[in-house]
N, CA and C of each residue as an Amber inpcrd file, in Angstrom:
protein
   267
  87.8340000 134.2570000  83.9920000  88.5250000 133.8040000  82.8000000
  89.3350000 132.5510000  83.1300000  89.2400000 131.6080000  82.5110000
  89.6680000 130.5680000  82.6780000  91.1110000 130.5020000  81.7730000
  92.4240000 129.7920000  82.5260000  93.0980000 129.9590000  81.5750000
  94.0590000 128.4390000  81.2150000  94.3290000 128.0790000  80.5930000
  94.9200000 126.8440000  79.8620000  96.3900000 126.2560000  80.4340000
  96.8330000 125.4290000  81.2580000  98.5210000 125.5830000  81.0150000
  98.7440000 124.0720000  80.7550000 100.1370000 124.2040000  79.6930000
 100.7280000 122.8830000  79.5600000 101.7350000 122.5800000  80.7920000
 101.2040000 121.2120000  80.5960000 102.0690000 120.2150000  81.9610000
 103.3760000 120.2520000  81.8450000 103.9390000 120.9870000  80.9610000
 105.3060000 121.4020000  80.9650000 105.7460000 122.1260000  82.3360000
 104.2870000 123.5150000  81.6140000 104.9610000 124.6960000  82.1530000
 104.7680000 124.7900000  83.5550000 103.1990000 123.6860000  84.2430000
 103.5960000 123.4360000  85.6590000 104.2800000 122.8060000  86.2450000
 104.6670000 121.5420000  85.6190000 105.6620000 120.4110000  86.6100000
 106.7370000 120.8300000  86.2840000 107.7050000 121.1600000  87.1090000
 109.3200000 120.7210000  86.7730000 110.2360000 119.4040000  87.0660000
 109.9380000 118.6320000  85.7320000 110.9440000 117.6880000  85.9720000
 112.2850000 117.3240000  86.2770000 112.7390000 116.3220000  87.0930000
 112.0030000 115.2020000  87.6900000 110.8790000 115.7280000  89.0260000
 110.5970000 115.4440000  89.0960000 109.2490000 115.2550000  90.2840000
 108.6450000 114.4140000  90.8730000 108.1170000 114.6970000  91.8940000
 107.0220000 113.0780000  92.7740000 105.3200000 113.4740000  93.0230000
 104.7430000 112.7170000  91.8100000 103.7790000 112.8530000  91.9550000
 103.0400000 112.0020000  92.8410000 101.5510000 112.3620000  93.3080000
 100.7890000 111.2960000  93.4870000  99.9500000 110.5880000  92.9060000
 100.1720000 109.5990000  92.5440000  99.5840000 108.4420000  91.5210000
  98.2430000 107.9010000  91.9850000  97.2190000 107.9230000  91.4880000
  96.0470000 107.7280000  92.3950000  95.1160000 106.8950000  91.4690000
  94.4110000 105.4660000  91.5650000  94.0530000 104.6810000  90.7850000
  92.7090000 103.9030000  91.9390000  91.6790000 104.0100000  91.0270000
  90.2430000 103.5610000  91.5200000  90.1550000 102.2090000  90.7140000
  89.4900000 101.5930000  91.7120000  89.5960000 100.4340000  90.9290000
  88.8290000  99.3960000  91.9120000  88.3760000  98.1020000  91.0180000
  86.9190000  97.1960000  91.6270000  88.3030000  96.5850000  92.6510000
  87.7020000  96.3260000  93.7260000  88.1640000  95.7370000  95.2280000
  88.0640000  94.5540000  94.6520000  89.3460000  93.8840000  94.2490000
  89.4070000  92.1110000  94.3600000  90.8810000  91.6370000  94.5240000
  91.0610000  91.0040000  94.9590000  92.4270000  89.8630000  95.3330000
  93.1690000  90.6050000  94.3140000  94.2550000  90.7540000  94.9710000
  96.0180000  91.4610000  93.9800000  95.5400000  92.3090000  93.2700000
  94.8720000  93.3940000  93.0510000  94.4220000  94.4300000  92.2990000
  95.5520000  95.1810000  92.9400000  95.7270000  95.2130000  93.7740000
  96.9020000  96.2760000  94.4190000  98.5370000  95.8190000  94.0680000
  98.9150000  94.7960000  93.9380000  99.8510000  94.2320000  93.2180000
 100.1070000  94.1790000  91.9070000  98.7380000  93.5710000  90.8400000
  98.7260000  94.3160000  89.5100000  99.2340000  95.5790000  89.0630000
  98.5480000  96.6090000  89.9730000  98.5690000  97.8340000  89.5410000
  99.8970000  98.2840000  89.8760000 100.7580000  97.8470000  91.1330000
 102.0880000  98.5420000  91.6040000 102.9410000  97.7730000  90.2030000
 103.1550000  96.7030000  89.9180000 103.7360000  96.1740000  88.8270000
 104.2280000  97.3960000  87.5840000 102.3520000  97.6230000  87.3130000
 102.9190000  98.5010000  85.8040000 103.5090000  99.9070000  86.6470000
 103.2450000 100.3310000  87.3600000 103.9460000 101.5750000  87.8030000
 105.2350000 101.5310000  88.0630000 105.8770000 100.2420000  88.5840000
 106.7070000  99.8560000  88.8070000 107.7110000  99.8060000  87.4860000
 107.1070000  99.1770000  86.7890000 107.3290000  99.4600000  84.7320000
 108.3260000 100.8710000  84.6070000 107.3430000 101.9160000  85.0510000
 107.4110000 103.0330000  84.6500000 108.1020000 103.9330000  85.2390000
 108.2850000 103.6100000  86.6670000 108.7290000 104.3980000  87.7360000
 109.5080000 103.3000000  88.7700000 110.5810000 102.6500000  88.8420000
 111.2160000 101.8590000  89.8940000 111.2540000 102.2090000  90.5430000
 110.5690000 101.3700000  91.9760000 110.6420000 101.5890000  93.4620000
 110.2130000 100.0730000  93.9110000 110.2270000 100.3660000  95.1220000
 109.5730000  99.5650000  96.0590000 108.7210000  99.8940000  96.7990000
 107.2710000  99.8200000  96.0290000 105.8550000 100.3530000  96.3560000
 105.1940000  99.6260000  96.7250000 104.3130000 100.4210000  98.1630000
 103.2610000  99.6820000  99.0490000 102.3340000 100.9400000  98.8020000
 101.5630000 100.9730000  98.0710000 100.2980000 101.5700000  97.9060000
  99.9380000 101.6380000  98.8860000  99.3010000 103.3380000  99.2660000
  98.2070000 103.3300000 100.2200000  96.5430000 103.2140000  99.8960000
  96.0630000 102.4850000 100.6000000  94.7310000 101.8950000 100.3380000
  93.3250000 102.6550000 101.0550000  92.9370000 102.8710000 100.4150000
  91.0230000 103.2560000 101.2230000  89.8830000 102.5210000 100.1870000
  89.1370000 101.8090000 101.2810000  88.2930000 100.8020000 100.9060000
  86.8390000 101.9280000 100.5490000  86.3400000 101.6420000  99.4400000
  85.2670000 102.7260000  99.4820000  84.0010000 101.9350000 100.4930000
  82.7580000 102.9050000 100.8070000  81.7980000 102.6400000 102.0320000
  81.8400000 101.0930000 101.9960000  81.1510000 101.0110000 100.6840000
  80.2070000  99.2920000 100.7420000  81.1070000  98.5040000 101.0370000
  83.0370000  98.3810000 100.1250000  84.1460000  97.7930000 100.2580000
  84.0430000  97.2420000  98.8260000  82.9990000  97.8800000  97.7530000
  83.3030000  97.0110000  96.4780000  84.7510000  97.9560000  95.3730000
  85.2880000  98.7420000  96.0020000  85.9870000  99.7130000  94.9930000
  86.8120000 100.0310000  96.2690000  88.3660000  99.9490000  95.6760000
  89.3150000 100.5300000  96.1450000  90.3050000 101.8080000  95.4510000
  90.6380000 102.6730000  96.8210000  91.5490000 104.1940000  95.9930000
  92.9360000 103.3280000  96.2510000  93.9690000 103.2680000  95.3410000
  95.2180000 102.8520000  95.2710000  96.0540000 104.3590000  95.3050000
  96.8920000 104.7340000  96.2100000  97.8620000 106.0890000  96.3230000
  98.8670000 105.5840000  95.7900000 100.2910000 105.8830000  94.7430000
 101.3900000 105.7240000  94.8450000 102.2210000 107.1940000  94.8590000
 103.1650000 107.4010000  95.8380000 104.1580000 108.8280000  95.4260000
 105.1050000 108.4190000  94.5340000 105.2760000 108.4190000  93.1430000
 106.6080000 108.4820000  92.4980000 106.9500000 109.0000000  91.6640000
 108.0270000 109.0870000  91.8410000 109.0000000 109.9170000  91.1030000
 109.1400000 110.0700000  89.4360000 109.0310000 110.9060000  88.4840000
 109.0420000 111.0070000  87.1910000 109.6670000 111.8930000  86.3530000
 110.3660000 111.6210000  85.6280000 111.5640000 112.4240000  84.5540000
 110.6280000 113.3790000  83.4540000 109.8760000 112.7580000  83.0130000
 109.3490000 113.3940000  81.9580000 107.7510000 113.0940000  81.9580000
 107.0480000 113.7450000  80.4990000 106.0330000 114.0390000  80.7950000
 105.3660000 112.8840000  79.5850000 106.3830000 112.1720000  79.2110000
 106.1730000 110.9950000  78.2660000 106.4060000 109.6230000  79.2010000
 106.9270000 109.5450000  80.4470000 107.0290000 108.7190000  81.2800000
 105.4310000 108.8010000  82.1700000 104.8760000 109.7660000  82.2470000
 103.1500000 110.2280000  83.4420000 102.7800000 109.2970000  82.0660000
 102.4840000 109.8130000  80.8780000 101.3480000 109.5110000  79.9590000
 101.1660000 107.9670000  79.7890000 102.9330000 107.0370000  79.9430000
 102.6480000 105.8340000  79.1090000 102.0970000 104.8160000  80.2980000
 102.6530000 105.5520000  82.2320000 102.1450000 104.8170000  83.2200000
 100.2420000 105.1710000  82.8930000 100.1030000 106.3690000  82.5590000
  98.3990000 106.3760000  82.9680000  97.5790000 105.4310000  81.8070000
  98.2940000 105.0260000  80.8650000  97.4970000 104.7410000  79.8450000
  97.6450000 103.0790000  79.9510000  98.8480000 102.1840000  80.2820000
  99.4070000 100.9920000  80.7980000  98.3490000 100.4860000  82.1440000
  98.2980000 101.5390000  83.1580000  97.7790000 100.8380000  84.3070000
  96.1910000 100.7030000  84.0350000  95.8740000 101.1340000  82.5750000
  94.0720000 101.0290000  82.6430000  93.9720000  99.0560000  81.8640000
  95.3170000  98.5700000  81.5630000  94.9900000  97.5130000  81.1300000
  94.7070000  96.7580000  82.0650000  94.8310000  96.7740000  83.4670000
  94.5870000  96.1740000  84.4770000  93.2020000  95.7220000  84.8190000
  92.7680000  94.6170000  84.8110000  91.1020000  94.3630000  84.8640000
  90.8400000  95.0980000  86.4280000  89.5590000  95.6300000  86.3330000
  88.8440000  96.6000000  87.1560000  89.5150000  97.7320000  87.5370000
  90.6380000  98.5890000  86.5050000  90.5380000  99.4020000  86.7810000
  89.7520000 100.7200000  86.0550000  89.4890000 102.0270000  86.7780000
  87.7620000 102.4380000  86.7090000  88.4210000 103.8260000  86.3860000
  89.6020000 104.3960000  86.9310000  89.6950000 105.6880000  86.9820000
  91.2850000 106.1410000  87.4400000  91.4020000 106.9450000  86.9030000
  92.9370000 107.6590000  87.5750000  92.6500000 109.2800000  87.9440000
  93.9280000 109.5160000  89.0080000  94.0060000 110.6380000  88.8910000
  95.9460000 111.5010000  88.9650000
């Protein structure tokens, strides 16, 4: 049986998530993307990076910190304006 839960009732805010963003491998894609997170979540972020096999697609990591569950939604939906980005998690 599969069962349903709202992101309420698992996260307790504030919290540190991990921010995780796929995206086409090109010049400052990793700077773009810390920007809007940066928007959303102030820090001083150095993304951790893994180059996928070929090197055409990069995984972007950020850990940060978040109050609410209207602060996750407006970073995940902001960082897709970023050209080549492909995916979040």
């Amino acid at each position: 049986m599969t069962q349903n839960h709202d992101r309420d009732e698992l996260w307790q805010f504030p919290c540190e998530i991990c921010f995780k963003v796929m995206a086409v491998n090109r010049d400052g894609i990793d700077m773009e993307v810390a920007e809007v997170v940066n928007r959303h979540a102030p820090n001083d972020y150095s993304p951790a990076s893994k180059l996928s096999r070929d090197g055409n697609y990069v995984s972007l990591s950020f850990m940060v910190v978040v109050e609410n569950k209207e602060q996750v939604d407006a970073m995940y939906r902001e960082v897709f304006t970023v050209e080549g980005v492909k995916m979040t998690l």
